[in-house]
C-alpha positions, -999 to +999 in steps of 0.1 A: +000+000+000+014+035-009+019+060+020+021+095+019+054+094+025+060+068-005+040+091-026+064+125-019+092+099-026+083+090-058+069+129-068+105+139-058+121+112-083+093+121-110+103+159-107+141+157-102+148+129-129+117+128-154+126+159-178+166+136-179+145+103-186+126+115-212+158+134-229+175+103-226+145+084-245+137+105-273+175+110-276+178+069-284+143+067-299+138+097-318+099+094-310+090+119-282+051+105-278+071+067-271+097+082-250+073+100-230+054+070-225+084+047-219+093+075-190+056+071-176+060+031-174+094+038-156+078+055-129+045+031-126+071+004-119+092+028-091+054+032-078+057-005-075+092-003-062+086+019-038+100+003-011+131-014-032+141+021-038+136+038-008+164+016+006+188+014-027+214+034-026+212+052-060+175+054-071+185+072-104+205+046-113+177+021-108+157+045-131+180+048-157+183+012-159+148+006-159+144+028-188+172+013-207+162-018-202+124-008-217+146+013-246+161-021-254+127-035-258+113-004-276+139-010-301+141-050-306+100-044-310+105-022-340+137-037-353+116-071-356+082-055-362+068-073-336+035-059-319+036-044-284+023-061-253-009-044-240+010-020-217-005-035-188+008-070-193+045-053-199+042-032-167+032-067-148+061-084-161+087-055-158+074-052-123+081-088-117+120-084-127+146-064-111+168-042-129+203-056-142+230-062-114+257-052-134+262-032-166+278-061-187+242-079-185+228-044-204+261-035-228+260-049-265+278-083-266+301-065-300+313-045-280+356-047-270+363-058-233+386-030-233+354-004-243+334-022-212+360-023-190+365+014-188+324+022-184+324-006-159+353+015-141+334+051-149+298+040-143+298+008-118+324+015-099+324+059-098+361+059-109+374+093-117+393+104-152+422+107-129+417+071-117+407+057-146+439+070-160+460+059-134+449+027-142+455+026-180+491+050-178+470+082-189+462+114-187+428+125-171+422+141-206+433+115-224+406+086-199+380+109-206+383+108-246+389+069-241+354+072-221+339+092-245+349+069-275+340+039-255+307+052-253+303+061-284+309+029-294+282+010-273+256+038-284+266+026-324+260-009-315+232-005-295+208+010-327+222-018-345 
């Protein structure tokens, strides 16, 4: 049962993070009507989640995740032309799975270990350019245009 207090929880997420969710959707799907609805689903599932999230310790990251995941299913739908599931049945069974543990469950199999490595590094593990170059003998400047080519990279392969 939602609270009040679960309620201001998830109104807080909705206005801190929707207007980045639904950048981030039409920016991979090009369709603002789907992304907006792909950000709505997001947040019926968090409504779900309630709890789960108000003990994780980054809710935005289960958010992004969540969307991504439903971005990747967006986009195998229309790259196979297969019809949608009512949106209720794909909110019950999206509410029945958690989000990926890691990122390698969510990156493009194509892409280099060295490419997933460095966005485990920068995104799993909050590493700094400075430490990610430390770890790889580089500059700070020079981990940050590795980064930004690594992710690059994965965004090619993942409109494939």
């Amino acid at each position: 049962m939602m609270t009040d207090e679960h309620s201001r929880f998830i109104a807080a997420l909705f206005y801190d993070y929707a207007p980045k969710l639904s950048r981030k959707a039409y920016r991979l799907l090009y369709d603002e009507e789907k992304a907006r609805e792909l950000v709505q689903d997001v947040f019926i599932l968090a409504s779900d989640k309630v709890e789960l999230l108000l003990e994780h310790p980054n809710p935005y990251g289960w958010l992004i995740k969540t969307l991504d995941y439903m971005i990747m299913r967006e986009r195998q739908r229309l790259a196979t032309g297969a019809y949608p599931a009512p949106a209720s049945s794909l909110a019950e069974t999206l509410a029945n799975q958690e989000p990926p543990d890691s990122l390698d469950e969510i990156l493009p199999l194509a892409l280099a270990e060295e490419d997933k490595q460095i966005l485990r590094w920068r995104f799993e593990e909050r590493m700094s350019y400075a430490e990610i170059g430390a770890k790889l003998n580089l500059s700070p400047a020079a981990a940050g245009m590795r980064l930004a080519r690594a992710k690059e990279r994965c965004r090619e392969l993942l409109k494939k």
